[in-house]
C-alpha positions in Angstrom: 106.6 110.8 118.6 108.5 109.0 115.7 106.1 107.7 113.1 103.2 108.3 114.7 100.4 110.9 113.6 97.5 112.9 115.5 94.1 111.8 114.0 92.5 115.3 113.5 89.7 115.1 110.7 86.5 115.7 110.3 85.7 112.1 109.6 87.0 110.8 112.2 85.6 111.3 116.1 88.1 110.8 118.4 86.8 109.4 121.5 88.9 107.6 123.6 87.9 104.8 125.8 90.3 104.9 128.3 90.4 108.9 128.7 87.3 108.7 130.9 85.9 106.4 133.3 83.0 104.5 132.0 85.0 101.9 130.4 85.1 98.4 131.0 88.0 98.8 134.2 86.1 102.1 135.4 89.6 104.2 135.1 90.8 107.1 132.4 94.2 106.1 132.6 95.3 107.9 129.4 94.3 110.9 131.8 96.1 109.5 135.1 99.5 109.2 132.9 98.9 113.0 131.4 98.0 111.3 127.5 94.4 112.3 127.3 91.7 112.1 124.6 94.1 111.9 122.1 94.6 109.4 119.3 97.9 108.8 117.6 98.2 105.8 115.1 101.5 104.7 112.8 102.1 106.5 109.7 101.5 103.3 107.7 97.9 102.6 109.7 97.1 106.6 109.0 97.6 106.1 105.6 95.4 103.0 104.9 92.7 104.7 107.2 91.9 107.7 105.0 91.2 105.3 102.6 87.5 104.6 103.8 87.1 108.6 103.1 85.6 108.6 100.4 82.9 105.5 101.4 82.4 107.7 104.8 81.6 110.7 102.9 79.4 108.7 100.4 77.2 107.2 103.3 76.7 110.4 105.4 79.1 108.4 107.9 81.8 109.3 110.2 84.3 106.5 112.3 84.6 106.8 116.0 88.0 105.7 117.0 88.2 104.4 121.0 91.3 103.2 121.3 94.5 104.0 119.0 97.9 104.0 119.8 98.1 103.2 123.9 101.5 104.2 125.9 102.9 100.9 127.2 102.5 102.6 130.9 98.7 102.8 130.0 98.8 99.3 129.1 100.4 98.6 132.3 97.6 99.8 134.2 95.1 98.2 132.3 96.8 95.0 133.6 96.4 95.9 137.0 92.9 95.9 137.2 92.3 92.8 134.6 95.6 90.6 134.7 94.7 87.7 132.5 92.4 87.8 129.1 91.4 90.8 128.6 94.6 92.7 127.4 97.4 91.4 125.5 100.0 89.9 128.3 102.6 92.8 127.5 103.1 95.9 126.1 105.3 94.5 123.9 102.3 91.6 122.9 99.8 94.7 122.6 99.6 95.9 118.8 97.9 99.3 120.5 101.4 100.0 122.1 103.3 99.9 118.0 100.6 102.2 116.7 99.6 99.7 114.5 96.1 98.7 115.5 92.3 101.1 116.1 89.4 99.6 117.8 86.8 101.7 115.9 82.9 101.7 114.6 81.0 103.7 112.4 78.8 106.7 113.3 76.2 109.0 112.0 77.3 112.4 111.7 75.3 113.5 114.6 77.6 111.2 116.2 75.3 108.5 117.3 76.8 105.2 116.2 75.4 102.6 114.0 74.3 99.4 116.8 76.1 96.6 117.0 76.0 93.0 119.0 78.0 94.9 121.8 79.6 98.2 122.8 82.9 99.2 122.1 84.9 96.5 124.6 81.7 95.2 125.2 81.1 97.5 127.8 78.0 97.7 130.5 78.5 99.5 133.6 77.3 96.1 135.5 80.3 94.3 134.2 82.5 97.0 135.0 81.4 96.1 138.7 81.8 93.0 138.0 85.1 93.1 137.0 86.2 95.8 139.5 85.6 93.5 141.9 87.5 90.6 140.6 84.4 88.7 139.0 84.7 88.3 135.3 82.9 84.8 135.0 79.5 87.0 133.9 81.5 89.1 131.5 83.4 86.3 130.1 80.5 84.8 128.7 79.3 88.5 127.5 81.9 88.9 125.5 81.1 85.8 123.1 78.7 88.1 121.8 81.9 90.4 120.4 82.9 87.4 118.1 82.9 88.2 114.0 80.9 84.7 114.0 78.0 85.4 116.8 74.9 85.3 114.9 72.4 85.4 117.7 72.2 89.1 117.4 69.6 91.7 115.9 69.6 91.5 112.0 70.7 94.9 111.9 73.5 94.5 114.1 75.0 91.7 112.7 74.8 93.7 108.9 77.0 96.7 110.5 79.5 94.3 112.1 79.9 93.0 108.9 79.8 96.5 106.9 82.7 97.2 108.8 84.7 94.4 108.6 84.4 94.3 104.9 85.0 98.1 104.8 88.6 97.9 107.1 89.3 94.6 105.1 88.9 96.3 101.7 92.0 98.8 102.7 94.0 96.4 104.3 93.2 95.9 107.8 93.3 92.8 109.5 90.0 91.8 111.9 90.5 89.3 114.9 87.9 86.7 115.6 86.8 87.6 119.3 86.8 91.6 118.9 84.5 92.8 116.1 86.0 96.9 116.8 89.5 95.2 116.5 91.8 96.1 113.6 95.2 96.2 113.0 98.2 96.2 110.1 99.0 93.0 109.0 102.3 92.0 110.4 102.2 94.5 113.0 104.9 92.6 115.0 107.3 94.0 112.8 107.1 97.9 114.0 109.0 98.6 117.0 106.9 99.5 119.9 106.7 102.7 120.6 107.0 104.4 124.7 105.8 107.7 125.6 106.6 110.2 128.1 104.6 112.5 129.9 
């Protein structure tokens, strides 16, 4: 695929959310449109990402990345189970569909990660239900707890959110407020979005 590249290092786990089914809609549709466990990222994200190297190899550290660049077809099945904010509107609106965004935390190298205030997409299976069944008052509330500004967490996990912030920051990433595994280029609107076929 134009300017995309296959993440395939050893610092880097690749372990993709929606290529299984214990994810926050309950559906591996990377899987279901023949995608996979794979994660691709623009050139220009790839290239500010093995930048952190050197700090993951100085910390004993590795990154688990769970979402990467996501097929607008994907996308449009993520819409069909959660419709309204969750997922950006579009593919088009959805910096995961230019390549240009990585929802990502860091890890020991046994590959246990580092706790934070929430999961990845701040899943729990009893939201998952929730939201399954068209309920996402519950989880709605929940996901507060993914802000960069929640401080009503453990210590511990409020010093790794901000390790990682500062980290991506430091190489040019760009955090949003609400998703503390969220990064993405700056000016990501101005890469094309890129479509996949099976």
């Amino acid at each position: 695929m134009k300017n995309l590249i296959l993440i395939d290092n050893p610092y880097f786990i690749v372990d993709m959310m929606y290529a299984r089914s214990d994810n926050i809609i309950g559906r591996d549709v990377y899987n279901e449109i023949g995608f996979g466990n794979k994660a691709y990222v623009h050139k220009d994200l790839w290239s500010a990402l093995l930048k952190i190297v050197p700090f993951l190899e100085k910390n004993n550290l590795k990154m688990r990345i769970c979402d990467a660049y996501r097929p607008p077809l994907a996308h449009q099945k993520l819409l069909e189970v959660v419709p309204t904010g969750l997922f950006a509107q579009t593919p088009e609106k959805s910096n995961h569909c230019h390549g240009t965004a990585i929802d990502v935390c860091l890890c020991y190298k046994n590959g246990n990660n580092l706790c934070y205030p929430t999961q990845i997409d701040a899943y729990e299976q009893c939201f998952q239900e929730q939201i399954c069944r068209g309920e996402f008052e519950k989880f709605a509330q929940h996901l507060l707890r993914a802000r960069h500004d929640y401080m009503e967490a453990d210590a511990k996990e409020i010093e790794n959110r901000q390790v990682l912030k500062c980290l991506m920051k430091s190489v040019g990433f760009e955090p949003i407020d609400h998703e503390w595994w969220h990064y993405n280029l700056v000016n990501w609107q101005n890469y094309p979005l890129i479509d996949w076929k099976a």
